[in-house]
Each structure stands twice: as C-alpha cells, then as structure tokens.
N, C-alpha and C positions, 0 to 999 in steps of 0.2 A: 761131304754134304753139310752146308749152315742150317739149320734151325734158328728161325728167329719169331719170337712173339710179338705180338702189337696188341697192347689195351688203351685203353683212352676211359680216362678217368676223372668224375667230380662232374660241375655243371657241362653242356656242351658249347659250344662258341663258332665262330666261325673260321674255319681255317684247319680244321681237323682233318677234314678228309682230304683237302690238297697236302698234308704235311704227310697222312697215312702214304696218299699216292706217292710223294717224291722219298720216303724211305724205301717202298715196296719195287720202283721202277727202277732205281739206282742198283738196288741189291741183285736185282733180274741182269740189269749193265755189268756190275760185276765180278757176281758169280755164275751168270750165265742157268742151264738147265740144276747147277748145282746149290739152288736155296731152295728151302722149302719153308713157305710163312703162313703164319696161325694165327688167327685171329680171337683174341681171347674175347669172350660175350657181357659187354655191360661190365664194363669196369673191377676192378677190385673183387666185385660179389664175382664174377665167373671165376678168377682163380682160385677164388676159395672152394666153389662148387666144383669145379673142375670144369667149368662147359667152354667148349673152344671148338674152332674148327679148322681145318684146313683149307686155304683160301686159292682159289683159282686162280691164276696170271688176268682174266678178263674182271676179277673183284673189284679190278685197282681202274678199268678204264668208266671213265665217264663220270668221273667226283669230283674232280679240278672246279668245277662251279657250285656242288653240292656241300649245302650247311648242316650242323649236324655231327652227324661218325656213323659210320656202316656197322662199326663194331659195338652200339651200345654203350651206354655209360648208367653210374650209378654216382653218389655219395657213399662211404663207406669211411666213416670218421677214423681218424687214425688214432686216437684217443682210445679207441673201444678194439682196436687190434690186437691187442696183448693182451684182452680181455676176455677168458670163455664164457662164452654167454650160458642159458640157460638150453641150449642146441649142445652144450658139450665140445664145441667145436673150437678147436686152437687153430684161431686164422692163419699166422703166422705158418705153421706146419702143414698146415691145409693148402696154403699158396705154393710151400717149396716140395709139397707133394705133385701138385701140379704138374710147374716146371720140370720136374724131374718125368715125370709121367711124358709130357712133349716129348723130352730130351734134349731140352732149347739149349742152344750156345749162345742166346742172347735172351733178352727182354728191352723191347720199347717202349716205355711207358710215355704217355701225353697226358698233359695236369698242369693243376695249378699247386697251391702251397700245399693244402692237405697230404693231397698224391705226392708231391715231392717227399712229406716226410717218410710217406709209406715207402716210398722209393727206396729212400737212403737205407731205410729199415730193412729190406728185402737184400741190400748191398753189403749191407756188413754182416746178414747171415749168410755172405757168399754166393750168391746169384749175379750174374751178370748184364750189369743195369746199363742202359741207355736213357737219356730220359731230353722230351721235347716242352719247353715254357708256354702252357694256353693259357691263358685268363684275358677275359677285359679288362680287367681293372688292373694289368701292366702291373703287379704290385709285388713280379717275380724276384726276388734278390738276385745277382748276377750276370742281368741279362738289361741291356735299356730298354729291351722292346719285349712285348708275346704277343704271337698270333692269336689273333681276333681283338685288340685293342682298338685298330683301324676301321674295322667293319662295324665293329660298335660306336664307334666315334660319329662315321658317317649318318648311324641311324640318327642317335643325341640328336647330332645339328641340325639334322632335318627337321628334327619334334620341334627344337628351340625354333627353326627357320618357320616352321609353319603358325606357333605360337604368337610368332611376332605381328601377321597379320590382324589375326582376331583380335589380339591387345590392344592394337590402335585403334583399330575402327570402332572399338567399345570402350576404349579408356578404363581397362584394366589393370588390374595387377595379378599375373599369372607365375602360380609357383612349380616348378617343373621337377620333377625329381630322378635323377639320374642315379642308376647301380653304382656304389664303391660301398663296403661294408666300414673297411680300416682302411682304406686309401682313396685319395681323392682325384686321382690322375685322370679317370675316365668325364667326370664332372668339370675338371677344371679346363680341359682342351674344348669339351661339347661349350661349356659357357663361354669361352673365347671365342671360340668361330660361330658360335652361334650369338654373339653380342649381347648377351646378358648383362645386366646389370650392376647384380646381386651374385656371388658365387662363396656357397657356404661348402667346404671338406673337412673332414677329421681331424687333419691336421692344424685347422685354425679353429678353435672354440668362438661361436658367433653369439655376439651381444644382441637379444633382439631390440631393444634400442639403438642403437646402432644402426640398425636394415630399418628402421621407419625413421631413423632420420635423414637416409639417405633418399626414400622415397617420398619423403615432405618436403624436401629442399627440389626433386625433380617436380613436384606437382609446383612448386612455388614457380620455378623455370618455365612454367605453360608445358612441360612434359608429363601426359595423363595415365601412362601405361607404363609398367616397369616388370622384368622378366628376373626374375628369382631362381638362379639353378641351382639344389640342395643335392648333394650326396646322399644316397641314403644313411649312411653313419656318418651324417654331421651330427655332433656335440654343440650345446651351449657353456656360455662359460662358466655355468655354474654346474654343469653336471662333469663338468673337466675336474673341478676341484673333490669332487666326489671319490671314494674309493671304488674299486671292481664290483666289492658286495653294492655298497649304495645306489650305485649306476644301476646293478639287475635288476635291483630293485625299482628303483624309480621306473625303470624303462617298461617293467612287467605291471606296474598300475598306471601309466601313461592309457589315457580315455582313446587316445587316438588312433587312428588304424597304420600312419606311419610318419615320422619325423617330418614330411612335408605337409600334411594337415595341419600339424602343429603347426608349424611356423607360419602357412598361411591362418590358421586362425588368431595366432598371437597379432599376426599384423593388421588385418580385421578390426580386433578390437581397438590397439593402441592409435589406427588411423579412420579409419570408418571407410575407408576403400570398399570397392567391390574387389574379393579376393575369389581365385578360380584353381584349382590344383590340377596339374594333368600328371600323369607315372605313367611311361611308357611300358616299364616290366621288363616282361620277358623278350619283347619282340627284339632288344636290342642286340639277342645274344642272336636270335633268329636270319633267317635270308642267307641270300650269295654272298661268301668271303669278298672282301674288297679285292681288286686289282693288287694293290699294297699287299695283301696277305696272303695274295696265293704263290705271290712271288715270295715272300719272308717265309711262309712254309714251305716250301718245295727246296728253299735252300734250308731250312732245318733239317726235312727230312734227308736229304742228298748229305748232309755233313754226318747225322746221325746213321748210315752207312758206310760211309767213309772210316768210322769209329768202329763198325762193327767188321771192315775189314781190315783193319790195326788191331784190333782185340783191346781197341784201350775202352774199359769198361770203368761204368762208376762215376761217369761224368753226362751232365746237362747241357745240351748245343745250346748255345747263347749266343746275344749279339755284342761285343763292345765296341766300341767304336768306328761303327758302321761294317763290320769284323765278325762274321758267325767263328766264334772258336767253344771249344770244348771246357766247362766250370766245370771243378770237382761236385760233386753231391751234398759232400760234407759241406762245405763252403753254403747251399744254398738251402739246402733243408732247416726248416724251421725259423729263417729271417723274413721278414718283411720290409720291403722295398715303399716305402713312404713317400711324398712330395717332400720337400724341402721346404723352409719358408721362404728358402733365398733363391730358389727354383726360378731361372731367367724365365720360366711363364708365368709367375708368379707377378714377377716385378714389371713383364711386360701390362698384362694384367693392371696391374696399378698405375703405373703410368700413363693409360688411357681411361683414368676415373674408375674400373670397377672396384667394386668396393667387397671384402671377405666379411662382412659382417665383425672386425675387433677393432 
C-alpha cells in the first residue's frame, strides 16, 4: 500500500488543483485500490501541526476548473525553519514527526521558491520528496514554465486591454502595476500583449527621465495617452547602485504606498500629464486556471506520479524544452530564475519602440 502526501504551499495561483487532481488520478491508474493519499492542511503550518486528512477518491473530482487548492495554504518562511520560536517548537522535527506519524512513502509538495528551499530541506533530512513549480512570476530555476504564469498573464492583458480604452478617450497616462517581486517575466509578456508602452522590471533599473522622455516625444507625435506597465519590484537606477541595507532603507521611508504611485507621480511632476494608477493585486492570481494550465498541470502532476512509481525521489517535475522531466531539488532550491537582458522578448520588445525605462 503507497502513502502519499500532498501540500501546496506559499501564495495560491492558478493551476493548483488541476496539478493536485492529475497527481491524485494517475496514482488511483496506477496503483489501483492500493494508494492511500492525505491531504496535508494549509501548507507547511499543517505539517508542523500535524493536521491532515485522509482524502476520498471523489476529493479530486470536480477541481479541474477550480482556482485556489482544496488543501489550503499558508506562508511559512524558510528562514524561520530552523528557528525555535518562542512555541518551543522545532519545525523541522515537527514536520518529520508528522510524516512518520502518516507513514507516507512519499510527499508532494506544490510551491514556488520559498517551499522549494523547505523542500530540498525536508530531502536531505531523508523524506521522500516530490515537488510541483507554481508561481506567477515563472521565476522557478529549472523549469521554463510554472503553472499559473498563463492564467495570470491573461488577467495582466486584460487589465492592460481595458486600460487602453479609457487612456484614449481621456488622453491619459495610465501606470498599471503588475505582480513580480525580483523577476519580471509576468510584467514583461502582460506589457507585450497587452501593447504597453513603457515596461519597467527588476531586471532593468529605470531612469525616470528616460520614461517622460519617451512620453513627451509620443505627446509631440499627437499621441495623448501612454500605458506604463511597472513590476512591482522595479528598481530605479539609483537605488540599483544602493547596497541591500540602503535599498531597506530607502524603500521603508518611501511616502508612497507602492513603487507604481511613485513612478506615476515622478511623471506627473516632470510632465504635468494627468497621471491615473490602477494595481490589479491579488485578483491576478484569482479565477479559473487557463486552458494552458490545466493542461501543464495535469501533466505535472501525471509525471509527478510517474516518479512516485519509480521511487526516484528528490526531484522537481519541470519543463525544458517543451519536455516535462524530472530537476534534481539540489539544482533548484534557493536559485532564481531572472529575465535575461538578452531575452528574445526582451528585444522583440524593443524592436517594436517599447521602451524599459534605461
């Protein structure tokens, strides 16, 4: 009889519960009446708690269109793991009490970087780890793609697509901010298909001279409106030359409530535009997983039991080259997966006049 776990861990996205379903329905194909799968509660915190459950064969029907995760999630910084808090409690020990307590021959973990490192951390005390790439912001080491980068994209365009309207008819200038913390991938495809302008990530430190010169040359053009899509962790280039401490710093007495206020008020001033800021938030991680992602989960999850009937543990389903295969853990825990400057959407990008703000 398999014992297998499944947590889903960190923010949630879209794509979760078709990846949950296509590990859960493959392992049923499998092994037949002989698995038995547990759903561990809200991430990271239920291992450590111990709260889990045993999960019905009808758990897994009817999620394929549903956004979210049935099993809960949490934040449970990896930083503060090996940490006993003032609870007295040694997470680490607490997690592999857990599993032992199941009696799992496996664990699935679903995440982005954080979880990953908790992952690899749980691997090398000896647990047998699975682990599935979710983030929007694609910024997984190992893998080109993670499920829910596609369903968040579509939101972006939409926001930017609807954008477009009102900026014309009012001769605006509309600054839009999209989710990437330290990567800019989800900002840089939403500003492409969505025909932005202006497209500021972390990876390019943006001059704001620069972004109102490029907006004073469109108004010279008889172009009245111009659309500004900001990463949430774009940098300027003077806080690029800043060190870590300086940057906290600066960034924790910054008057503004987030990096897109700023920039549209720097432009404001330097132009005398009317300037308008919209932040979609949260909704982008929100809604039914794209078409794109229920398919790219369902083959995660389908390989991710494929692995748990090998016994080859310790490894991350990924994609490369249009290729779901199996990345060591070591390999991907604790890297960051950046844009490129030289990134062909990068230069496509440029090629058709938008401009990165350098």
């Amino acid at each position: 009889m398999k014992r297998v776990g499944l947590l889903t861990s960190g923010g949630d996205c879209q794509g979760l519960n078709p990846a949950i379903r296509g590990v859960a329905k493959a392992l049923y194909d499998t092994f037949g009446k002989d698995v038995l799968i547990f759903g561990i509660k809200d991430g990271y915190r239920g291992l450590i708690d111990g709260e889990y459950e045993l999960l019905k064969k009808s758990a897994f029907s009817g999620i394929l269109t549903m956004g979210g995760t049935i099993l809960g999630t949490s934040r449970q910084p990896f930083k503060q793991m090996k940490v006993i808090g003032e609870d007295g409690v040694d997470k680490v020990k607490a997690m592999k009490k857990t599993y032992d307590e199941i009696g799992l021959d496996c664990l699935v973990i679903l995440g982005g970087n954080g979880t990953h490192k908790t992952a690899n951390l749980l691997s090398e005390e000896g647990l047998n780890i699975v682990t599935l790439p979710k983030t929007i912001d694609n910024d997984l080491w190992g893998t080109d793609i993670t499920f829910g980068f596609y369903s968040a994209l579509d939101v972006a365009t939409e926001v930017i697509d609807r954008l477009h309207t009102t900026a014309t008819s009012h001769g605006r200038i509309f600054v839009v901010e999209i989710m990437g913390h330290k990567a800019g991938w989800l900002n840089l495809y939403a500003g492409l298909a969505g025909g932005a302008d202006i497209i500021l990530i972390p990876e390019i430190p943006y001059s704001i001279d620069k972004i109102t010169e490029v907006i004073d040359k469109r108004t010279r053009d008889g172009k009245l409106f111009s659309i500004v899509a900001v990463a949430e962790g774009a940098i300027s280039l003077e806080e690029s030359k800043m060190s870590k401490k300086e940057f906290k710093a600066a960034r924790a007495a910054m008057t503004h409530s987030s990096i897109a206020y700023r920039v549209a008020d720097d432009i404001a001033k330097v132009t005398g535009h009317d300037v308008r800021v919209t932040v979609p938030g949260h909704i982008q991680r929100g809604g039914s997983p794209s078409a794109y992602d229920r398919v790219l989960s369902t083959m995660f999850g389908t390989k991710a039991a494929e692995l748990i009937r090998d016994e080859k543990y310790g490894y991350m389903v990924g994609m490369k080259n249009n290729e779901v295969v199996p990345v060591p853990l070591s390999e991907v825990a604790g890297k960051l997966k950046c844009v490129p400057e030289d990134s062909q959407v990068i230069l496509s990008a440029k090629s058709i006049g938008i401009s990165f703000g350098n």
